[in-house]
Biopython code that builds the backbone (N, CA, C, O; Angstrom):
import numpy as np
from Bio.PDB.StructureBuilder import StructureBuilder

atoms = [
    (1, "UNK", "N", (-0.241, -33.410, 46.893)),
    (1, "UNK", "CA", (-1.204, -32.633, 46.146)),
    (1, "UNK", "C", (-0.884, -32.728, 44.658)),
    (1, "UNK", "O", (0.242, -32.806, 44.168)),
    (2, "UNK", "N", (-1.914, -32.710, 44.091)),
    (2, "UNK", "CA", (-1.726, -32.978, 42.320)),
    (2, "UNK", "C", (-2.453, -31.787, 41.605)),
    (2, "UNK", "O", (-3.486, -31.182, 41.889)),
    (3, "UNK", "N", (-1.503, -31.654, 40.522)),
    (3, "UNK", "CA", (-1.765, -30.834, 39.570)),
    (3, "UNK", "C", (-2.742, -31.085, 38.705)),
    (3, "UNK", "O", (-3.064, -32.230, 38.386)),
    (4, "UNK", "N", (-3.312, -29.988, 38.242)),
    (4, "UNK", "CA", (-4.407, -30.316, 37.061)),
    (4, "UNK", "C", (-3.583, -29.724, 36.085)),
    (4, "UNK", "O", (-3.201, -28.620, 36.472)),
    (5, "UNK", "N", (-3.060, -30.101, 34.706)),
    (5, "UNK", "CA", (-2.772, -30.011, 33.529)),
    (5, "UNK", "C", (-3.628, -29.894, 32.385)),
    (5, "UNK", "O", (-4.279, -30.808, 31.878)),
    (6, "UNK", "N", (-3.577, -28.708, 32.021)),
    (6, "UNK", "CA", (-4.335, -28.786, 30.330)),
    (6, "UNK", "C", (-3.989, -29.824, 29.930)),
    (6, "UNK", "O", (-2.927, -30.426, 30.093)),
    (7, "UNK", "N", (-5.273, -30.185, 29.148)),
    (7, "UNK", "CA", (-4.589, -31.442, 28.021)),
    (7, "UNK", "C", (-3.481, -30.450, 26.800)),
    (7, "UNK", "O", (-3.400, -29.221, 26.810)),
    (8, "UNK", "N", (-2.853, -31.228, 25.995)),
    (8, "UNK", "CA", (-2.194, -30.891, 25.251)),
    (8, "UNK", "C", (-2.366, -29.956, 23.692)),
    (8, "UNK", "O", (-3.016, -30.398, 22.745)),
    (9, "UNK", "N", (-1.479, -28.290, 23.670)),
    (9, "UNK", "CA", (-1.900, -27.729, 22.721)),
    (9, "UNK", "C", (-1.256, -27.626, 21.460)),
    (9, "UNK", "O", (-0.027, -27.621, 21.513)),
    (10, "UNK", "N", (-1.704, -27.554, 20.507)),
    (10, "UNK", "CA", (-0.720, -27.775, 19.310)),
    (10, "UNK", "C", (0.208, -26.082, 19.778)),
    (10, "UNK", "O", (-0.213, -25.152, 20.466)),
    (11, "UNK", "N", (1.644, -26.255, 19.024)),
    (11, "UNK", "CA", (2.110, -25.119, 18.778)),
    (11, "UNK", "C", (1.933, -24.022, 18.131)),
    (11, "UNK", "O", (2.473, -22.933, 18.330)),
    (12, "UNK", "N", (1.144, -24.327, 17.324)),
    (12, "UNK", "CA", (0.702, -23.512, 16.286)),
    (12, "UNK", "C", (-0.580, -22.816, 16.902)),
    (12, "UNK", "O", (-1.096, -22.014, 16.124)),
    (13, "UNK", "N", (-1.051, -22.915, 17.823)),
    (13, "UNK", "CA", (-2.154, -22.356, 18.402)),
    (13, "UNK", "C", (-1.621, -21.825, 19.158)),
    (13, "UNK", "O", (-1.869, -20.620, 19.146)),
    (14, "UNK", "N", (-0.837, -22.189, 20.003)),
    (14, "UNK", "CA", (0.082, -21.400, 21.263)),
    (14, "UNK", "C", (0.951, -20.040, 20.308)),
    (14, "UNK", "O", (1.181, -18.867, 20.602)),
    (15, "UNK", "N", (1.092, -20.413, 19.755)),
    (15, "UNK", "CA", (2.113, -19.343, 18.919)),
    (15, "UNK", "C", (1.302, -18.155, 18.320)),
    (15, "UNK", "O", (1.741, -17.014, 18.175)),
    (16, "UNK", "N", (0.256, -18.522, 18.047)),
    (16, "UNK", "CA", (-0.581, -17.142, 16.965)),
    (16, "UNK", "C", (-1.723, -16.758, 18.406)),
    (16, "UNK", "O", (-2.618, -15.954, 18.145)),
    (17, "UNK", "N", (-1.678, -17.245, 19.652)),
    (17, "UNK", "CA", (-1.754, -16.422, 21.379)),
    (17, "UNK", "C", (-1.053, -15.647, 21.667)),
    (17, "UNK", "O", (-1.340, -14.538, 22.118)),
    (18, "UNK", "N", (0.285, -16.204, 21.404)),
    (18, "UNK", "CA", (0.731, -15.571, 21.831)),
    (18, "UNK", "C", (1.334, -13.916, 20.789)),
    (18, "UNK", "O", (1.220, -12.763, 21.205)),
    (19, "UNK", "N", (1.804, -14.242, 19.733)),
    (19, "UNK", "CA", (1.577, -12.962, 18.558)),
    (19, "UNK", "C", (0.615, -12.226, 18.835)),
    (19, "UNK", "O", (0.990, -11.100, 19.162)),
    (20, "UNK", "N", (-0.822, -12.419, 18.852)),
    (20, "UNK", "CA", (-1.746, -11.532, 19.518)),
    (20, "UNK", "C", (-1.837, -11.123, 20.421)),
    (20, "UNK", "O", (-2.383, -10.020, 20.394)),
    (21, "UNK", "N", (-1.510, -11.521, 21.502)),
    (21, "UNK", "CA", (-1.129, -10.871, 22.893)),
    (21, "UNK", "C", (-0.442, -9.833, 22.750)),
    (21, "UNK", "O", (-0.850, -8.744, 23.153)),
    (22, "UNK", "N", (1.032, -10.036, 21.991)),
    (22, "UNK", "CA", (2.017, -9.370, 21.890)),
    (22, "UNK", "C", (1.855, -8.071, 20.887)),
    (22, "UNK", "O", (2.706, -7.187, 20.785)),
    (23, "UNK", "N", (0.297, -8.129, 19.984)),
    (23, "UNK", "CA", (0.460, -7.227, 19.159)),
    (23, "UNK", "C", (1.031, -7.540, 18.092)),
    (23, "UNK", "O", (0.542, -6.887, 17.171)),
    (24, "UNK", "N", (2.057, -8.411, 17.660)),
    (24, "UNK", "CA", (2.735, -9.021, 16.602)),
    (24, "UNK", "C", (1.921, -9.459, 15.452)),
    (24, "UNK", "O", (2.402, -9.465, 14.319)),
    (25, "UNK", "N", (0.683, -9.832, 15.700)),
    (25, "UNK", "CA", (0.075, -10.873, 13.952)),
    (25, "UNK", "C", (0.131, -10.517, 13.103)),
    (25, "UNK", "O", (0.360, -11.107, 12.047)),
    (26, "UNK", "N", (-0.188, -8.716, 13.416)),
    (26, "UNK", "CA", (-0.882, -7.673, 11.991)),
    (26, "UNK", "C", (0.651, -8.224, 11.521)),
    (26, "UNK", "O", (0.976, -9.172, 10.806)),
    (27, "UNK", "N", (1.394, -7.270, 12.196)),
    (27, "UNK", "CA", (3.194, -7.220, 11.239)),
    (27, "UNK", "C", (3.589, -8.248, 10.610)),
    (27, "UNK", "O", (3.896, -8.100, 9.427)),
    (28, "UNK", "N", (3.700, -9.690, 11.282)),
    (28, "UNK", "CA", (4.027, -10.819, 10.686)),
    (28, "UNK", "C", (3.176, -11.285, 9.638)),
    (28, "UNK", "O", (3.679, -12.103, 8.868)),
    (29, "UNK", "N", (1.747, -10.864, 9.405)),
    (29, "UNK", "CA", (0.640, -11.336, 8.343)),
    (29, "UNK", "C", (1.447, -10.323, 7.087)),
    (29, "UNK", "O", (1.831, -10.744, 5.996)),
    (30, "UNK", "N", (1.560, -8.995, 7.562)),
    (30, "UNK", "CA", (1.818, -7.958, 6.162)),
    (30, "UNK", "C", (3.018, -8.899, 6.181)),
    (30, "UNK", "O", (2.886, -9.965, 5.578)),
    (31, "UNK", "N", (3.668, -8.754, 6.528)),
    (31, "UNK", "CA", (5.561, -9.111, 5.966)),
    (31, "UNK", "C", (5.015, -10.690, 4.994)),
    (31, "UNK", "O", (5.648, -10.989, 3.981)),
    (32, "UNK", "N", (3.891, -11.513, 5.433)),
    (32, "UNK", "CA", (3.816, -12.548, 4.820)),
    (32, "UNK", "C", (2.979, -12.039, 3.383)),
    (32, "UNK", "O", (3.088, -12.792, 2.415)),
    (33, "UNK", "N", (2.279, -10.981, 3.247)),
    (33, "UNK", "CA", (2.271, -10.478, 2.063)),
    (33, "UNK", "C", (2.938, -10.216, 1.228)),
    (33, "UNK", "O", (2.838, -10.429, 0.020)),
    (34, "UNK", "N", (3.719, -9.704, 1.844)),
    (34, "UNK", "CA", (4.809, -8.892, 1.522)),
    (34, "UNK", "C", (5.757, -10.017, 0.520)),
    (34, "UNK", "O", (6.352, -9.511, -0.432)),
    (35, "UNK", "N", (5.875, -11.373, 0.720)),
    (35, "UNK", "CA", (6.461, -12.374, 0.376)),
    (35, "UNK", "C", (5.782, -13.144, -0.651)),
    (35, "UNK", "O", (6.392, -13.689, -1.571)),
    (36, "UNK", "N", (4.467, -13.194, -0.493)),
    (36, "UNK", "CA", (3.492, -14.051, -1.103)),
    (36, "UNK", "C", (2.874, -13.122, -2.519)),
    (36, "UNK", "O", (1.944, -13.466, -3.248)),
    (37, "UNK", "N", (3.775, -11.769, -2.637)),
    (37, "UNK", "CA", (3.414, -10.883, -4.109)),
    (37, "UNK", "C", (3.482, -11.607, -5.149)),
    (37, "UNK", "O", (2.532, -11.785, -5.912)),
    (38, "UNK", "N", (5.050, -12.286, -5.333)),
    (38, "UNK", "CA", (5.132, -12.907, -6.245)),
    (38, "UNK", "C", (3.904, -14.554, -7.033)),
    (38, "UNK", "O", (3.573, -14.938, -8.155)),
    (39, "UNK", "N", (3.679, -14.951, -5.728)),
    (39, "UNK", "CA", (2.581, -15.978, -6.598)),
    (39, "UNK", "C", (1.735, -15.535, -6.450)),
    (39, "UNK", "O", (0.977, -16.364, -6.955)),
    (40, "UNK", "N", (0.548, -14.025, -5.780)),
    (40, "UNK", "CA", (-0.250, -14.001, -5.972)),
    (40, "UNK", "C", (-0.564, -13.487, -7.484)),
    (40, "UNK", "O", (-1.440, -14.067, -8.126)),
    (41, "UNK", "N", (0.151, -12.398, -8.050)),
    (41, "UNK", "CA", (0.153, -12.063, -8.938)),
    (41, "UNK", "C", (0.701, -12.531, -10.234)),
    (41, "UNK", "O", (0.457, -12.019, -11.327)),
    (42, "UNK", "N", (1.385, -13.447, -10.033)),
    (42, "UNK", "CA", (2.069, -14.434, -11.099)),
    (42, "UNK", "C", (3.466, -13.536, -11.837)),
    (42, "UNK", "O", (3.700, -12.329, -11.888)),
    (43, "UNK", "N", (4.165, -14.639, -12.314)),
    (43, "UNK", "CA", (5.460, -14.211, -12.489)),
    (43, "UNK", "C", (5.706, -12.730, -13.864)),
    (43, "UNK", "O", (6.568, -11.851, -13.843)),
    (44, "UNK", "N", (4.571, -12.957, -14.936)),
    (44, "UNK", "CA", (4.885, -11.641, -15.288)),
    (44, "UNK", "C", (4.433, -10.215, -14.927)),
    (44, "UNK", "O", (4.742, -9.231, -15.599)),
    (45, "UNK", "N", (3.747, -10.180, -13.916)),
    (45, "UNK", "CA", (3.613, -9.011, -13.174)),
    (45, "UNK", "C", (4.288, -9.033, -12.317)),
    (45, "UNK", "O", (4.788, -7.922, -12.141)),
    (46, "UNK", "N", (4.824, -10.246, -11.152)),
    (46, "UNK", "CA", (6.181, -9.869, -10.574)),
    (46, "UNK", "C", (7.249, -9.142, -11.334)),
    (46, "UNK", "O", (7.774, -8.271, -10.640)),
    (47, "UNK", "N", (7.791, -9.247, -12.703)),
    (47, "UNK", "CA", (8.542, -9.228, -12.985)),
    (47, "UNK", "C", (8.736, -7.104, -13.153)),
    (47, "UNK", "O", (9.773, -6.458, -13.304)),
    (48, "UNK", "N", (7.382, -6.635, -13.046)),
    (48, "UNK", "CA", (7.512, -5.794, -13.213)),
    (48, "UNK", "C", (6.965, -4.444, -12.080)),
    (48, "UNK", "O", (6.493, -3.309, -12.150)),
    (49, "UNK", "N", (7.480, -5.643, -10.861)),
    (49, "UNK", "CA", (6.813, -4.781, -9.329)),
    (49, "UNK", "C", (7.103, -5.826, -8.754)),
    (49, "UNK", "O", (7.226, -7.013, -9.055)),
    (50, "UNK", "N", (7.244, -4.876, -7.411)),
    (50, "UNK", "CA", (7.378, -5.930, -6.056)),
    (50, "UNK", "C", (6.877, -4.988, -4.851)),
    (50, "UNK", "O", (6.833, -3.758, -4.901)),
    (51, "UNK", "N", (6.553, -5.697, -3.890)),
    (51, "UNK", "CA", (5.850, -5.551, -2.938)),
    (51, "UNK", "C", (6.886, -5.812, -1.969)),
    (51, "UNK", "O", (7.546, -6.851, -1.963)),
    (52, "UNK", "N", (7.092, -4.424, -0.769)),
    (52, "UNK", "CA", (7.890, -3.904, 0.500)),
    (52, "UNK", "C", (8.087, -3.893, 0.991)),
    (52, "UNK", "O", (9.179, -4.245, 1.437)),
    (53, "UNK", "N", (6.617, -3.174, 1.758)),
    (53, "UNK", "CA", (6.106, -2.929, 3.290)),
    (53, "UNK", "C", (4.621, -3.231, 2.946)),
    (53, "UNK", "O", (4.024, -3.399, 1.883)),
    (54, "UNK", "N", (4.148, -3.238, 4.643)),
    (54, "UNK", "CA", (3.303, -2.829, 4.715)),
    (54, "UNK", "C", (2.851, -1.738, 5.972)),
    (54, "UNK", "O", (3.578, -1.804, 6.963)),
    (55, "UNK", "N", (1.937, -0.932, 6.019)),
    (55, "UNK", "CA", (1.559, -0.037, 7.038)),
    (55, "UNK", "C", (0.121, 0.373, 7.180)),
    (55, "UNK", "O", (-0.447, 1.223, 6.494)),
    (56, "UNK", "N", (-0.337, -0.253, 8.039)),
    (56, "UNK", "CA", (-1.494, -0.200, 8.867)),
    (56, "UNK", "C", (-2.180, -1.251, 8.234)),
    (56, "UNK", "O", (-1.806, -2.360, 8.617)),
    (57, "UNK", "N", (-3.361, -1.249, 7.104)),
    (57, "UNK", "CA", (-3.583, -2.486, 6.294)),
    (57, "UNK", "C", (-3.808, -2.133, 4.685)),
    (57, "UNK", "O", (-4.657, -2.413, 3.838)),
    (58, "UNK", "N", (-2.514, -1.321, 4.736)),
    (58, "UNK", "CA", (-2.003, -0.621, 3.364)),
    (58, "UNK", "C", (-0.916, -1.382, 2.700)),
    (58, "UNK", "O", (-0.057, -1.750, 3.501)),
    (59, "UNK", "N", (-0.700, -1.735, 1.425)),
    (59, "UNK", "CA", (0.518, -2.831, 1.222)),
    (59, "UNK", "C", (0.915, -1.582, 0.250)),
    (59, "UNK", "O", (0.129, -0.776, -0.248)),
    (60, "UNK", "N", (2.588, -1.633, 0.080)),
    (60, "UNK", "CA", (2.829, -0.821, -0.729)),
    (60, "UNK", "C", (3.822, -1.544, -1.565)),
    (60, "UNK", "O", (4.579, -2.401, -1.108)),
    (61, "UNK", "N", (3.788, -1.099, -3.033)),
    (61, "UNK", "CA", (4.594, -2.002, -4.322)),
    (61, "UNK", "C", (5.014, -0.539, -5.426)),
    (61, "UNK", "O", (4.481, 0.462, -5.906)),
    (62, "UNK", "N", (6.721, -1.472, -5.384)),
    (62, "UNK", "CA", (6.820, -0.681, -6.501)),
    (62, "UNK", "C", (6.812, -1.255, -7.818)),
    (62, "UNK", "O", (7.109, -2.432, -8.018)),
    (63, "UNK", "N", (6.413, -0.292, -8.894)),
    (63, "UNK", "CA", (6.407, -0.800, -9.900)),
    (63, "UNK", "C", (7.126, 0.198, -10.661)),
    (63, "UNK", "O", (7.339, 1.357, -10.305)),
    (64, "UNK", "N", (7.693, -0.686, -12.391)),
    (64, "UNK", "CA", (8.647, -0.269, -12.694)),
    (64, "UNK", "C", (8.091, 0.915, -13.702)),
    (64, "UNK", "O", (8.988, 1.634, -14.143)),
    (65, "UNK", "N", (6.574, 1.269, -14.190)),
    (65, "UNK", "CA", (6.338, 1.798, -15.439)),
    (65, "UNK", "C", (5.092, 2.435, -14.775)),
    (65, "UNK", "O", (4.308, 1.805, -14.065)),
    (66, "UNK", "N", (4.982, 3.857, -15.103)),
    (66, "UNK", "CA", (3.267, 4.290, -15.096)),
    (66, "UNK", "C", (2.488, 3.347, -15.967)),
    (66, "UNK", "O", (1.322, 3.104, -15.656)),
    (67, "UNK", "N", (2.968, 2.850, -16.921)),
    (67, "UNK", "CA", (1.814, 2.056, -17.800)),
    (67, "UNK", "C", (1.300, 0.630, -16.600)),
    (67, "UNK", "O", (0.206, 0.186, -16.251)),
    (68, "UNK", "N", (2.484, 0.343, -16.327)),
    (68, "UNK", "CA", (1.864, -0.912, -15.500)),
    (68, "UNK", "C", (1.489, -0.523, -13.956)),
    (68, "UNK", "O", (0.687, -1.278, -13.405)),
    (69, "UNK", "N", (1.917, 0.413, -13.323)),
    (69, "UNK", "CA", (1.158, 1.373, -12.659)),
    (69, "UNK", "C", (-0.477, 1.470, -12.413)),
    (69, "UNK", "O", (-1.269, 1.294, -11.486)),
    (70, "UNK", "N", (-0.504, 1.933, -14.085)),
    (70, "UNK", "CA", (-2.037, 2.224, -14.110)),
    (70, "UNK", "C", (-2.624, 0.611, -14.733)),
    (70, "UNK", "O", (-3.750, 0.882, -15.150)),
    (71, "UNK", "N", (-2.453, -0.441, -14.903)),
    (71, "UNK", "CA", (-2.741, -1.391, -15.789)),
    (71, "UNK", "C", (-2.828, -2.446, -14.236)),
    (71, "UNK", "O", (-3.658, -3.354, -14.210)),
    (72, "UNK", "N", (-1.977, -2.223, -13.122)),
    (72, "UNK", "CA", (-2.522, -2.915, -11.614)),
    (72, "UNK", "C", (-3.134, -2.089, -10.672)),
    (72, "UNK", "O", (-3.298, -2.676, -9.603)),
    (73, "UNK", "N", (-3.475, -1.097, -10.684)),
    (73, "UNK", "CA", (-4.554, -0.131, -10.279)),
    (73, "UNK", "C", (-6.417, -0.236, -10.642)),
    (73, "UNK", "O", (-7.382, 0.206, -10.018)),
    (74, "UNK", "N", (-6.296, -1.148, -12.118)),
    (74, "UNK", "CA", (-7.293, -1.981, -12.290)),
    (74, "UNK", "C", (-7.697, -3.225, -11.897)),
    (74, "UNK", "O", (-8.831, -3.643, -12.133)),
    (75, "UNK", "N", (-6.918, -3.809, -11.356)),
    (75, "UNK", "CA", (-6.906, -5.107, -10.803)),
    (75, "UNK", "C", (-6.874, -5.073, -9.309)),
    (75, "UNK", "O", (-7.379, -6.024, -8.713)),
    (76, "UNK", "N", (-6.329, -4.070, -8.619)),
    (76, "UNK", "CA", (-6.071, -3.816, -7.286)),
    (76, "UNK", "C", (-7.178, -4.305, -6.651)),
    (76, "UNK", "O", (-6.635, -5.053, -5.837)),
    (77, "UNK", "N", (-8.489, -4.415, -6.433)),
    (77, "UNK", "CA", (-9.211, -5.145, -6.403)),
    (77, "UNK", "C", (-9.089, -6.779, -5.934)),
    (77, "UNK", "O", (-9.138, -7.211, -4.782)),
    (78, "UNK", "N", (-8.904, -7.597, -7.282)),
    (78, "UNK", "CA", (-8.824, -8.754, -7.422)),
    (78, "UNK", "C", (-7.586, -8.936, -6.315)),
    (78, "UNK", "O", (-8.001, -9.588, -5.357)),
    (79, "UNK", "N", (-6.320, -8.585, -6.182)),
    (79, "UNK", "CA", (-5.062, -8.685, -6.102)),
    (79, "UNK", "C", (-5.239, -8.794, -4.557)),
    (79, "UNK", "O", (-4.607, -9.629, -3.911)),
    (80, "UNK", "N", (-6.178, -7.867, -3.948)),
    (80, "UNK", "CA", (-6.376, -7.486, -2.580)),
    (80, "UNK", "C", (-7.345, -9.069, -2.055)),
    (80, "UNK", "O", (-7.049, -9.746, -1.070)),
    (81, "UNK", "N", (-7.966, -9.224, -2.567)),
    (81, "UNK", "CA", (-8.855, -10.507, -2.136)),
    (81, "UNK", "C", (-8.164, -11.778, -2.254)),
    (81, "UNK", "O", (-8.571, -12.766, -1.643)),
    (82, "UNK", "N", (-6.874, -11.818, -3.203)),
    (82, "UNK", "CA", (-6.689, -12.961, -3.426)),
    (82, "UNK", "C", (-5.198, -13.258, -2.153)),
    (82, "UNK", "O", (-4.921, -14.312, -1.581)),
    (83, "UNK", "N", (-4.379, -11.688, -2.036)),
    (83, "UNK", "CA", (-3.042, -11.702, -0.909)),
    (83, "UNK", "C", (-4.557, -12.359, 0.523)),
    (83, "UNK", "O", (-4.432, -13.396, 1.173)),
    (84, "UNK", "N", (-5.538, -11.590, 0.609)),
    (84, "UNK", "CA", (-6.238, -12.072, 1.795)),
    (84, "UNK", "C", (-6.315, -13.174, 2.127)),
    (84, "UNK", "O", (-5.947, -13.538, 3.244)),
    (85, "UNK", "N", (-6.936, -14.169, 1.016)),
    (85, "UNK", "CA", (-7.076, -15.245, 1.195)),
    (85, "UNK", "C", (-6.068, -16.110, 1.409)),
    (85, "UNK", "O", (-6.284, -17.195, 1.949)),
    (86, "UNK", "N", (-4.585, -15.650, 0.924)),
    (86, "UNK", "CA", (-3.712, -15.935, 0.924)),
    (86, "UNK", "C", (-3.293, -16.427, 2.147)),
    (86, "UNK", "O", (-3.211, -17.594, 2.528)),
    (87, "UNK", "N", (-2.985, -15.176, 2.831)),
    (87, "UNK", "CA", (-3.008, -14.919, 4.443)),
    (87, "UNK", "C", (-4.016, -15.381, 5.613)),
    (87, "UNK", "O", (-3.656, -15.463, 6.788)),
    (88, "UNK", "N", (-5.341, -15.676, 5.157)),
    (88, "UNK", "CA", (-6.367, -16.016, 5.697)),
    (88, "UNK", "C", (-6.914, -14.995, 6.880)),
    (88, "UNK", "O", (-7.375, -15.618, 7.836)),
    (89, "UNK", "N", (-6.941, -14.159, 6.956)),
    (89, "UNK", "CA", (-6.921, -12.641, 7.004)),
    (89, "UNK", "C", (-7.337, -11.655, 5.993)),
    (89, "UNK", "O", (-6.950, -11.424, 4.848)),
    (90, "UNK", "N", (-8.550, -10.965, 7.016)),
    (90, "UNK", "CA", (-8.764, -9.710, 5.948)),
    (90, "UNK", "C", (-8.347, -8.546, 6.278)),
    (90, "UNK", "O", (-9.113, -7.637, 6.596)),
    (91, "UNK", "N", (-6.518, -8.399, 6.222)),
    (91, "UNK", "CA", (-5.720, -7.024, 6.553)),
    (91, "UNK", "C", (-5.159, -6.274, 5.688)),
    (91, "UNK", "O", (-4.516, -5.317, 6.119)),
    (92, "UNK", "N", (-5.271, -6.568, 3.739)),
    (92, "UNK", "CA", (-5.212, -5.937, 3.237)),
    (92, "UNK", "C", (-6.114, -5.082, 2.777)),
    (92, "UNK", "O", (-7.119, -5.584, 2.273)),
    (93, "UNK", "N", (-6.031, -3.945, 2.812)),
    (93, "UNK", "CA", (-7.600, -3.078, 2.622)),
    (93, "UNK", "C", (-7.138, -2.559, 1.302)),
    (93, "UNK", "O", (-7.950, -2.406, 0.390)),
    (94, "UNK", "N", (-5.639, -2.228, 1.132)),
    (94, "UNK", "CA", (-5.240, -0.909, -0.118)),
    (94, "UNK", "C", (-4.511, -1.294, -0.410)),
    (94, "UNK", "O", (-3.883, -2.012, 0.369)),
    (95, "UNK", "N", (-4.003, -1.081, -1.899)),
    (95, "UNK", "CA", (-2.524, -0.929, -2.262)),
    (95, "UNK", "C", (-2.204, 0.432, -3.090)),
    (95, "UNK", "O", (-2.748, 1.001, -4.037)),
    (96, "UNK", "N", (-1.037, 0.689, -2.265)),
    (96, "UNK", "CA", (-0.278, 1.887, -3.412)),
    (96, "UNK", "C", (0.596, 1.427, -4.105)),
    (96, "UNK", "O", (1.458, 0.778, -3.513)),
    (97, "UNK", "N", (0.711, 1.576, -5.569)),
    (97, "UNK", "CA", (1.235, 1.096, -6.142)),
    (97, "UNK", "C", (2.382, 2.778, -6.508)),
    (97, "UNK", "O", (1.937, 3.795, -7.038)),
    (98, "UNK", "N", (3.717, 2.598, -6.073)),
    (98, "UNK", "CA", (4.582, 3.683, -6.425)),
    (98, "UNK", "C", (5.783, 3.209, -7.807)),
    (98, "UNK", "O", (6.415, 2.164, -7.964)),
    (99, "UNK", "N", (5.736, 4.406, -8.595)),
    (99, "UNK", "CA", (6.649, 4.077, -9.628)),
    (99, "UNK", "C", (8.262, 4.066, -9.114)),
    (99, "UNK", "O", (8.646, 4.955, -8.355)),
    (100, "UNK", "N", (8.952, 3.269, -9.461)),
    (100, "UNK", "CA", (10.498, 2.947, -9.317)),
    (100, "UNK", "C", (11.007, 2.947, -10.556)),
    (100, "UNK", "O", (10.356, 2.634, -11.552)),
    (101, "UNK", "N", (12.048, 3.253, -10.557)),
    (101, "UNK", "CA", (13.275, 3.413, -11.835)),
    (101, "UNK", "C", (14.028, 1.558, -11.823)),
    (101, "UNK", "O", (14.503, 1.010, -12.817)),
    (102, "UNK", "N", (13.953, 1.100, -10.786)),
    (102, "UNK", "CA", (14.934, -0.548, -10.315)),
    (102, "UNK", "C", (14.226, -1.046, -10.953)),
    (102, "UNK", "O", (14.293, -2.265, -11.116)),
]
sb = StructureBuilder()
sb.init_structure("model")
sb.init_model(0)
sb.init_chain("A")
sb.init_seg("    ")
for serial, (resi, resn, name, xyz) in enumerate(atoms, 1):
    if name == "N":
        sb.init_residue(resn, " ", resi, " ")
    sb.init_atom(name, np.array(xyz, "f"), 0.0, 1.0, " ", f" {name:<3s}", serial, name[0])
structure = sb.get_structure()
């Protein structure tokens, strides 16, 4: 008796099945936000915030100044469409941007 075999699947398809199955994508997409702060926003606004966590499809960043605080609170917007596209995913909805002393 003979087997019938799928033809052959890339890994990369098997792998983001199985993350979803598991519930895993959301977490692993934020944490890839979470990483991808620095070029979305470019290096002199990295320099003055960084990005954490994330929770639920909330990203949270600290930043070092109310001035720049309130100065990416205007952009939050742009910033949110561009981590998306980033990710290819639309799981960032918000950002809080919290002040830090670091």
């Amino acid at each position: 008796m003979y087997r019938k075999y799928k033809s052959p699947e890339l890994l990369g398809n098997i792998l983001e099945k199985t993350l979803k199955k598991r519930g895993l994508e959301k977490k692993i997409l934020g944490e890839k936000a979470v990483l991808l702060w620095e070029r979305v926003v470019g290096p002199q606004i990295a320099q003055k915030s960084s990005a954490f966590k994330v929770e639920g499809s909330i990203l949270f960043v600290r930043v070092k100044s109310p001035c720049w605080r309130n100065e990416l609170f205007f952009i939050k917007k742009k910033i949110i469409d561009k981590l998306n596209q980033h990710i290819k995913k639309r799981l960032i909805k918000d950002i809080v941007f919290v002040h830090s002393q670091n």
